[in-house]
C-alpha positions as CSV (number, residue, x, y, z in Angstrom):
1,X,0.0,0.0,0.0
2,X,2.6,2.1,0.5
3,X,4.4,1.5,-2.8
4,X,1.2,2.4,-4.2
5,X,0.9,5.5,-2.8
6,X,4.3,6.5,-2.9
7,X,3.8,6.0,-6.4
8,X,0.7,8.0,-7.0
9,X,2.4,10.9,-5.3
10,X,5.0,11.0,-7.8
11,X,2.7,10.4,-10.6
12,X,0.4,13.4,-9.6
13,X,3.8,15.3,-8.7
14,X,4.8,15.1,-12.4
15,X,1.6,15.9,-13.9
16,X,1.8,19.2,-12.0
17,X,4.6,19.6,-12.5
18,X,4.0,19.1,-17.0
19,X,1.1,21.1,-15.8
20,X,3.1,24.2,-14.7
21,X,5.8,24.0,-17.5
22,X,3.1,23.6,-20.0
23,X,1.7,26.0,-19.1
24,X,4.9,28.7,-19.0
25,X,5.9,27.2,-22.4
26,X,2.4,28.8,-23.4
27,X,2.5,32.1,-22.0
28,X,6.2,32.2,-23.5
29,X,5.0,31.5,-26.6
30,X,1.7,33.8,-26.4
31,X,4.1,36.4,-25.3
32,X,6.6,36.3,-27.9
33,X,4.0,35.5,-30.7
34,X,2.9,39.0,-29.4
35,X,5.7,40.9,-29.1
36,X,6.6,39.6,-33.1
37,X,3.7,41.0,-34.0
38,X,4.8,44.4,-32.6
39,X,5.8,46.4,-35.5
40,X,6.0,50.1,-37.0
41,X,6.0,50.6,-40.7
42,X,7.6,53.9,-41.8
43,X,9.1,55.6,-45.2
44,X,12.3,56.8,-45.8
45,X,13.6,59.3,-48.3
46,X,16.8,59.6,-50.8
47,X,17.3,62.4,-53.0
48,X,20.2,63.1,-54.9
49,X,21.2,66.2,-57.2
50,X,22.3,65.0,-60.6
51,X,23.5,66.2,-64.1
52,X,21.9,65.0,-67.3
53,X,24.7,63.0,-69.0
54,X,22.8,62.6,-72.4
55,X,21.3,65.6,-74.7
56,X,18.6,64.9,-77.6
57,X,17.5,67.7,-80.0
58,X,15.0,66.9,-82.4
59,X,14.8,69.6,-85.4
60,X,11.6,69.8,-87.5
61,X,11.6,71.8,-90.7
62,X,9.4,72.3,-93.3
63,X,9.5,73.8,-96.8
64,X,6.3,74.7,-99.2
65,X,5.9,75.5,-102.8
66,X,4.0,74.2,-105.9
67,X,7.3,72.8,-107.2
68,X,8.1,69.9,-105.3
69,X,11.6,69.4,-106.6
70,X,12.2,72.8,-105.6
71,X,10.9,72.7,-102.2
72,X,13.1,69.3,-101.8
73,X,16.2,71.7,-103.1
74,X,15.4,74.0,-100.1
75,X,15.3,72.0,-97.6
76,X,18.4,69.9,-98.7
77,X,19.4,74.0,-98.4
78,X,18.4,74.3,-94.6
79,X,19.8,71.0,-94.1
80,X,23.3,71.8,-94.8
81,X,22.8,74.8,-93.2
82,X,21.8,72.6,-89.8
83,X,24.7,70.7,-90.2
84,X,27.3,73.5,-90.4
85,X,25.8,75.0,-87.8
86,X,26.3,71.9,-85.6
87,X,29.9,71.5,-87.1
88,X,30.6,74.8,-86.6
89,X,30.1,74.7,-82.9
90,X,32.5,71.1,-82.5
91,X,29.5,68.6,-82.7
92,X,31.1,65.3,-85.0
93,X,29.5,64.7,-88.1
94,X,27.7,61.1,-87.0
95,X,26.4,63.0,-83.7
96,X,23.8,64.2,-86.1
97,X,21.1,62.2,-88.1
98,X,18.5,61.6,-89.6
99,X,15.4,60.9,-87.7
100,X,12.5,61.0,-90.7
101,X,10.4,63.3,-93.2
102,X,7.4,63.9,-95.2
103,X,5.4,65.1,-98.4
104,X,2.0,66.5,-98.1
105,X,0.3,67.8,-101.1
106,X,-2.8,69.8,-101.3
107,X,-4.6,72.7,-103.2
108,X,-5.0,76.3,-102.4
109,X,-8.4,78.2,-103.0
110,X,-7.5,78.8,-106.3
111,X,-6.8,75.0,-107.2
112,X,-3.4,75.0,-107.2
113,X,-1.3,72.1,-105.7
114,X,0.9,73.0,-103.4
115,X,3.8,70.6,-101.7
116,X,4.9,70.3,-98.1
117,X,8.0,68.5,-97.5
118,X,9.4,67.9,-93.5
119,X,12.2,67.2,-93.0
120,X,13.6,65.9,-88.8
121,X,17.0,65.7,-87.7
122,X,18.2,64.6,-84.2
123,X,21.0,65.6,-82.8
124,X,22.2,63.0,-80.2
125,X,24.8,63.8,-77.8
126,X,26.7,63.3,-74.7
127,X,28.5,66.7,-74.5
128,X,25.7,68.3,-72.8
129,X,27.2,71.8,-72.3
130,X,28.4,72.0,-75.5
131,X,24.4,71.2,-76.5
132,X,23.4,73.8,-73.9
133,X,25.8,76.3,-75.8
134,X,24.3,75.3,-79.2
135,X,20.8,75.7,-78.2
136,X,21.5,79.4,-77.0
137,X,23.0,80.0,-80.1
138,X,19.6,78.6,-82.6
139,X,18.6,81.7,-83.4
140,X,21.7,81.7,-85.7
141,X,19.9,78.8,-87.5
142,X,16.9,82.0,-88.1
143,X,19.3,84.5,-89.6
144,X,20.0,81.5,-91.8
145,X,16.6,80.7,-93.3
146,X,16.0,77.4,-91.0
147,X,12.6,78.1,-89.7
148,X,12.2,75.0,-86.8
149,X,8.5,73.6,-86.8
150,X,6.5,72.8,-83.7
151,X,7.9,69.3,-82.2
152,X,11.3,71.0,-82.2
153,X,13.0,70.9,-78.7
154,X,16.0,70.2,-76.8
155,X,16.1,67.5,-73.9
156,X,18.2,66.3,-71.2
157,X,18.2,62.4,-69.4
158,X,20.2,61.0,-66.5
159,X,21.4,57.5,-67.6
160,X,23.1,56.5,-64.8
161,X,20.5,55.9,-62.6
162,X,21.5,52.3,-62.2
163,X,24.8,53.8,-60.9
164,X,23.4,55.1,-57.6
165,X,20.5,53.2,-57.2
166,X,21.9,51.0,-54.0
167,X,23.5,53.9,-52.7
168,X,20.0,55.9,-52.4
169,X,18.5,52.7,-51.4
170,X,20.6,52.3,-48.5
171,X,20.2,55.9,-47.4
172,X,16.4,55.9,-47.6
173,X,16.3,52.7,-45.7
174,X,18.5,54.5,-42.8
175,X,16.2,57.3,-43.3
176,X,13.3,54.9,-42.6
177,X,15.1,53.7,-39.3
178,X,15.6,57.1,-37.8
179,X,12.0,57.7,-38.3
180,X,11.3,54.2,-36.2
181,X,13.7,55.2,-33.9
182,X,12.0,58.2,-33.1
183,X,9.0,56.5,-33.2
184,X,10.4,53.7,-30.7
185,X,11.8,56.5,-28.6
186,X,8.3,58.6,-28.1
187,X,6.5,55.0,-27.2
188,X,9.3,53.8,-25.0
189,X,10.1,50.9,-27.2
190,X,13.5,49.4,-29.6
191,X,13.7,49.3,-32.5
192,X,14.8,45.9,-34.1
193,X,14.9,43.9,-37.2
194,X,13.5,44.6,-40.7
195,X,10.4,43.2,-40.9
196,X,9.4,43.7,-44.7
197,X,10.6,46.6,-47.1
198,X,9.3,47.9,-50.1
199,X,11.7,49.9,-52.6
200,X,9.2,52.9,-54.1
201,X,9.4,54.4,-57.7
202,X,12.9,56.3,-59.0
203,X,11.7,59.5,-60.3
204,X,14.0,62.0,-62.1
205,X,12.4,65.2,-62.5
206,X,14.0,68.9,-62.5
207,X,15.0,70.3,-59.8
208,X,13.2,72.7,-57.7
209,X,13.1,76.0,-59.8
210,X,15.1,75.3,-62.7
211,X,12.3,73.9,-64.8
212,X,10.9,77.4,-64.0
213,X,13.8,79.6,-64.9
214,X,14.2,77.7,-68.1
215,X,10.5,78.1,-68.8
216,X,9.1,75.5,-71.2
217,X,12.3,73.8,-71.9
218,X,13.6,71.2,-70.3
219,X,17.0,71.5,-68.0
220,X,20.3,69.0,-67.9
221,X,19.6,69.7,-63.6
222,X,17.9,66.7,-62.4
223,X,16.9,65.8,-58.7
224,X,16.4,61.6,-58.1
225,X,14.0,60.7,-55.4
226,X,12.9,57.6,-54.3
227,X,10.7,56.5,-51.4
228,X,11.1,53.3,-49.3
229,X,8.3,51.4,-46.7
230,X,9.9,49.5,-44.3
231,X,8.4,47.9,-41.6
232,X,10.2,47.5,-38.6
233,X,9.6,44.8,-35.6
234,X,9.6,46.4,-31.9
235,X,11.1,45.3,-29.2
């Protein structure tokens, strides 16, 4: 009888005992099942000042007449006159081509046929202040007969984005974490690990004010932004 007893005392004693670490191994787990889900998702920001490394100028010109071989003889006219002006100021020869043309015909009021012929050149170009220098200078391309046609314009791109793209990345991303930090600081919490993290959109745009100082036309001064969400656990 005693054997027997002795041994239900140790039995119950270890089922209270399973009892009371089963049950601590829950609350542990409850408790950090909770504190995983403790979180703050924030943004960070990375903006960089850049110069446009490539320059495109599209020329449109246009000649009319009722002889169309004459009207082609003009604007083979305005065309050498677009490429000496380009030579003039440095540009190589292959930095300039073609980029397409047309011939419209119709008739006046008095029935007369008249022919339109466009012609579009683009100049291509990484020398961007030499393109900036040209384009102040196009009214030379006026005193010269070359009349540019709407669709005419000069712009600038930043190719290199791929360059600084981890870089910015890595900055917006500690941008993000002061944000938490602050965050962590005001709630009396840490901040810890990266929970997820979203890289936002590049966008290259001009900066603030040039666009406006060079009124419709574009500017080589670009500004790269991009915005990151990162959500951070708490601690």
């Amino acid at each position: 009888m005693e054997k027997r007893a002795s041994f239900t005392l140790i039995a119950a004693a270890l089922v209270a005992l399973g009892l009371v670490v089963g049950g601590y191994l829950l609350g542990d787990g409850l408790r950090r099942a909770r504190a995983a889900d403790r979180s703050v998702t924030v943004r960070g920001l990375a903006e960089r000042n850049v110069t446009a490394d490539l320059a495109v100028w599209t020329l449109n010109y246009s000649r009319s007449g009722e002889d169309l071989a004459a009207v082609r003889a003009q604007i083979d006219g305005d065309t050498g006159s677009i490429r000496r002006f380009f030579a003039g100021l440095g540009f190589p020869a292959d930095t300039l081509r073609p980029a397409g043309a047309s011939v419209m015909q119709n008739f006046d009021n008095n029935g007369v046929q008249r022919f339109t012929v466009t012609q579009r050149l683009q100049l291509r170009t990484g020398d961007v202040a030499r393109a900036q220098k040209a384009a102040a200078r196009q009214f030379d391309l006026v005193r010269d007969g070359v009349v540019l046609q709407e669709g005419s314009g000069l712009t600038y791109s930043f190719t290199k984005l791929n360059d600084i793209k981890p870089s910015m990345v890595a900055e917006a991303t500690r941008d993000a974490r002061a944000s938490a930090e602050q965050f962590a600081k005001d709630s009396a919490t840490g901040v810890g690990a990266i929970k997820s993290a979203t890289q936002g959109y590049f966008s290259v745009e001009a900066r603030d004010g040039d666009q406006a100082n060079y009124g419709v036309a574009d500017t080589p001064f670009k500004k790269v932004r991009v915005v990151t969400t990162v959500d951070f656990y708490l601690r």
